[in-house]
N, C-alpha and C positions, 0 to 999 in steps of 0.2 A: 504494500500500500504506500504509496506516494503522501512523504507527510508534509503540509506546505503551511505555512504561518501566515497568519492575516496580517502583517505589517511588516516594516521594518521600524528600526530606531530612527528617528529625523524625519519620517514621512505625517504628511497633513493627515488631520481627522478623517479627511473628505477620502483620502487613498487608502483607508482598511478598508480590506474585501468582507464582506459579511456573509451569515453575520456572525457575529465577534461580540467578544464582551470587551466593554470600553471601561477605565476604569480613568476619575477624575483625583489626580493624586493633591492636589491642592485641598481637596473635599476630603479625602482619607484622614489625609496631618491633622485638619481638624478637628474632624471625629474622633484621633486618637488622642489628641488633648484634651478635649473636651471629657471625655472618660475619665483620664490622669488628673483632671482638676477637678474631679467631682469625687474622685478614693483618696487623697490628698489630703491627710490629717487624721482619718478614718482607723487607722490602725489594720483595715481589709484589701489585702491584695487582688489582682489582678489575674485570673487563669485564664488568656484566649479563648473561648470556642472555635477549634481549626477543624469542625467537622463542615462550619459553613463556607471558608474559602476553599480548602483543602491545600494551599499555599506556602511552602517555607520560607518564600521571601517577603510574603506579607508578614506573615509568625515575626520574622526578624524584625522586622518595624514594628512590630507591639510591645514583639520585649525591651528593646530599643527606647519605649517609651515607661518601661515599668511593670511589664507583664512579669511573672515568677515564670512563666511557661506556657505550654496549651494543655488544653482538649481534647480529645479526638473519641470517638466512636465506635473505629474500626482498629486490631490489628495492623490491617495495610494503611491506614492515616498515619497509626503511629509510627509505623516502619518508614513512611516517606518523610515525613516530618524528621523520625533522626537521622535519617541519610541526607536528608537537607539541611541541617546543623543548628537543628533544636535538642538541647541535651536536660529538656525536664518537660516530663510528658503523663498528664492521668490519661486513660482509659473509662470512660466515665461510663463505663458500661459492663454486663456480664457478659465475659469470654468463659465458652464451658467445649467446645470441643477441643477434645486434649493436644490435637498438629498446634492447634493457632494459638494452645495454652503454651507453648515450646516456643513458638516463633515469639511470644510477650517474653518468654520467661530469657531466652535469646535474647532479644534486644535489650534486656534490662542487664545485661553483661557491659553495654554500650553506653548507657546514659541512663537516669533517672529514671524508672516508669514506674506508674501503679495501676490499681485495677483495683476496678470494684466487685461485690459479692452480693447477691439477696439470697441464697440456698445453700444451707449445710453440706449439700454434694457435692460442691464445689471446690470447697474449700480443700480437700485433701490431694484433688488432682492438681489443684495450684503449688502445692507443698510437694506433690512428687518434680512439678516442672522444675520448680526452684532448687531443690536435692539434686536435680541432674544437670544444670546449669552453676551450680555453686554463687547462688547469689541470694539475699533476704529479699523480697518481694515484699512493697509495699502493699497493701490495701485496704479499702476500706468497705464498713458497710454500708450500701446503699438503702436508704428507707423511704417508704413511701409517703414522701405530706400532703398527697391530693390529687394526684395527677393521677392517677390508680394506672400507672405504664410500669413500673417495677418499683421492687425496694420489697425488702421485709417492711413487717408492722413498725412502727414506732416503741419504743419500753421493753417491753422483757423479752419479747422476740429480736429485737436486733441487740439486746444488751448476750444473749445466748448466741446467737451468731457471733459477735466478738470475742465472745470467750474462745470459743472454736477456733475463731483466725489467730487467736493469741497462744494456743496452745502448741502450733503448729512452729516447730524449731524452724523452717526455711519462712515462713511468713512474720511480718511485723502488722500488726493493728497500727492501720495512722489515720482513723478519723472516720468522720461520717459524709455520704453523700449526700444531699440532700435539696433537691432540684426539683422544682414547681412546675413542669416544663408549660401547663395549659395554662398557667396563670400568667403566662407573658403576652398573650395573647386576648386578653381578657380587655373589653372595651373602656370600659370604664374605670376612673384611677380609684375608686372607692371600693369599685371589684377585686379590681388589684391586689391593693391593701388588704381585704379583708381574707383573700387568699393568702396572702404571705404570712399574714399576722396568725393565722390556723399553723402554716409551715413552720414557721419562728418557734412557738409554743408545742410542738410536737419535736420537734429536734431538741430544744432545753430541758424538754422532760427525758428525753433518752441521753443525752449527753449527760445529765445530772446521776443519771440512774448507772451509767458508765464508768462514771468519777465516784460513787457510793460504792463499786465494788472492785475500785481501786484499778481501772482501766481509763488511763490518760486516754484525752479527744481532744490530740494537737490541732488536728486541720478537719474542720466543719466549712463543706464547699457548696457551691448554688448559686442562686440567684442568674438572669439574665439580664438582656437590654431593656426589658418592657418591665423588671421590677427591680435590678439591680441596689438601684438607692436604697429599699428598703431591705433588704438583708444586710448593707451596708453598716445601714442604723440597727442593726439590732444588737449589735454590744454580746454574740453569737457567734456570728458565721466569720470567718478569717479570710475569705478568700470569694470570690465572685467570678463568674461564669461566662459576661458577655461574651458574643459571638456577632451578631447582627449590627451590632451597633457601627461597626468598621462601615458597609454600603449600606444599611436600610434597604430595605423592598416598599412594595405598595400597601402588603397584607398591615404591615405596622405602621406603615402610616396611616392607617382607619383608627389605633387606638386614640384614644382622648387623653392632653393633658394635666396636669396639676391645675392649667390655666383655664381648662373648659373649651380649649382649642385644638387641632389636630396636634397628636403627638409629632415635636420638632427638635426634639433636644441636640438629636441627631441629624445629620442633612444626607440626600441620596447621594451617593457615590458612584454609585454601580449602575453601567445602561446596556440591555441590549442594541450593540448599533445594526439597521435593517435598509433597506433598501425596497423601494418603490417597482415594483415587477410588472405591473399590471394597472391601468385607470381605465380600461372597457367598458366596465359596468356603472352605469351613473352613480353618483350618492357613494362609490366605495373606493377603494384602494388594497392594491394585493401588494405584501411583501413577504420577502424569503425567510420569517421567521414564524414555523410554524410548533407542531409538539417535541420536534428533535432538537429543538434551540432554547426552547425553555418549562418550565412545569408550570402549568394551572392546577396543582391542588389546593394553591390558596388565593383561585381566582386568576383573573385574565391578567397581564401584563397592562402598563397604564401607560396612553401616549404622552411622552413630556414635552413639555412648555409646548403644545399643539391644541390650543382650547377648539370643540369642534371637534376630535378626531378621538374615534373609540373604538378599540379589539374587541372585534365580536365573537370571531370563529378563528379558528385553527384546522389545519389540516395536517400530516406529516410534516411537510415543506413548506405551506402559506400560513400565512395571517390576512384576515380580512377586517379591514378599516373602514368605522362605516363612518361619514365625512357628511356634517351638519353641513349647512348656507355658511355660516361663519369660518368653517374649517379652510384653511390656504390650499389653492388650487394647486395639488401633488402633480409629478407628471413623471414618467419613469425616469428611474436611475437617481428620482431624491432621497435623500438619506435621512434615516428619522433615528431618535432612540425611543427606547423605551425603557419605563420600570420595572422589575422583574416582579411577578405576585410571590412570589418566595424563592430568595437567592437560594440556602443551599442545593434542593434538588438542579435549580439551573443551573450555577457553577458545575453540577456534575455531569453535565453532559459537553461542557467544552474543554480544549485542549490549554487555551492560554489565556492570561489576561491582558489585554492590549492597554498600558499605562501610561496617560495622559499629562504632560505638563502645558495647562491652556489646550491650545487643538496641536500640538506635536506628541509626537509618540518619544515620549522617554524611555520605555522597556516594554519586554515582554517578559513578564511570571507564567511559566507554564506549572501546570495546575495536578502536581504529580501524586496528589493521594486519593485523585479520584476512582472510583468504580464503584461496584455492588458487593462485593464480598466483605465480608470480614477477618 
């Protein structure tokens, strides 16, 4: 297969082949300050979520900015991430087939890694990885404060799970997971809140219950972009989760802020850049971005700065525009962006990210922890 790159370095916006993911690096710095000045006295660090770029040279420009490390999801995240020279990496998830428990227990020969746990059965195949790698394996246990996607119970069920990982001569207990993942996406900030405030209050009651039977809970991790600040505040959790907050999509931009205004803390970053294929049809506009270039599970992609101009449909290969009186008259070959309705599925179906300084291409990051496995 013929593998060809949408740009080079020095070339104009207007000369990426699409479509491409454009990324606005002026808008990123921001984002990542903006972050760094809101943890900033907090006493709670920074853990990337790199499941949503899948990116080592993005990662580097976070730690860069104060990050301890990332994220990842998958085995193969975290394998590309430390072959890309991030050397402190969780696992924020349960790995239980014994090959991929080898390949973590492997790379944790390399750099930093942990891994989390919700089931007793677990635990023992991680301690044989770790006996045949010669290395103490961090982890931690995952509990569940809402989201009802994994984690033991909160209390006596994960304080018994710790005991287990503590018992384990190649395992170290280092803490609790504890990620709200539906509540980042919760519309309203009072929703929010009142989600996290459930979360906070179910992880102190196991932490405390932890510490009563003489099992330190150094690192208590969570929190995302849509509730970050508030695990921040809770004099709790040590370490926070963001992921999104680097480009924004559209789906978060529907949440509401503190202010009763769309959520803006954050500014979009990240565009599908498309091209104009087709103006046949009155009222519409066809381009080359259809379901292979981006995910709708959290709704259609949004046309930017184009008032007038809305994704209606998708097909493999098209996108169809449907184009109000007010909308600017398209004609093939114009170049449009778009907002992705949720970045990480879309980052994972392209190869690189085309990076922006103003409309020249400063780099290309190719996007080396993508796929489907774990």
């Amino acid at each position: 297969m013929t593998h060809r790159h949408p740009a080079q370095v020095g070339m104009s916006i207007e000369e990426i082949e699409t479509p491409a993911l454009i990324v606005d690096l002026d808008t990123v710095e921001r984002n990542l300050k903006t972050l760094a000045d809101a943890l900033d006295g907090t006493g709670v660090v920074h853990r990337a979520h790199a499941k949503m770029h899948k990116c080592p040279a993005l990662a580097k420009l976070q730690i860069a900015q104060g990050a301890v490390g990332v994220c990842c999801q998958k085995v193969s995240e975290a394998e590309a991430m430390v072959e890309g020279g991030i050397d402190n990496v969780l696992v924020t998830n349960e790995i239980v087939d014994p090959r991929k428990i080898e390949r973590l227990a492997d790379l944790a020969t390399r750099a930093s890694v942990a891994v989390c746990v919700d089931n007793p059965l677990n635990v023992p195949v991680l301690n044989e990885a770790a006996h045949k790698f010669g290395i103490m394996l961090p982890v931690l246990v995952e509990i569940n404060v809402g989201a009802n996607r994994a984690g033991v119970e909160p209390g006596r069920a994960a304080l018994e799970l710790a005991q287990a990982v503590d018992s384990m001569d190649g395992l170290r207990f280092a803490g609790l997971q504890a990620y709200h993942g539906s509540a980042q996406h919760k519309r309203k900030p009072e929703e929010r809140k009142a989600a996290i405030d459930g979360a906070v209050a179910a992880t102190r009651q196991t932490r405390d219950l932890l510490m009563q039977h003489g099992l330190a809970c150094d690192m208590i991790t969570g929190g995302g972009t849509g509730t970050y600040r508030h695990e921040a505040a809770s004099d709790l959790y040590t370490e926070i989760q963001a992921g999104s907050y680097v480009f924004m999509d559209a789906d978060y931009a529907k949440n509401i802020g503190d202010n009763g205004k769309p959520f803006a803390e954050f500014e979009h970053a990240l565009f599908i850049y498309a091209t104009v294929m087709s103006t046949s049809i009155p009222g519409q506009a066809l381009i080359d971005v259809g379901h292979k270039a981006q995910s709708s599970d959290s709704g259609p992609p949004v046309v930017y700065d184009m008032p007038g101009a809305e994704f209606v449909k998708a097909s493999d290969e098209h996108g169809v525009l449907k184009l109000s009186e007010s909308a600017p008259n398209l004609i093939i070959g114009d170049k449009i962006k778009l907002i992705p309705g949720h970045i990480d599925p879309t980052c994972n179906l392209h190869e690189y990210y085309v990076v922006l300084r103003g409309d020249i291409v400063e780099a290309l990051w190719p996007i080396t922890a993508k796929g489907p496995g774990l």
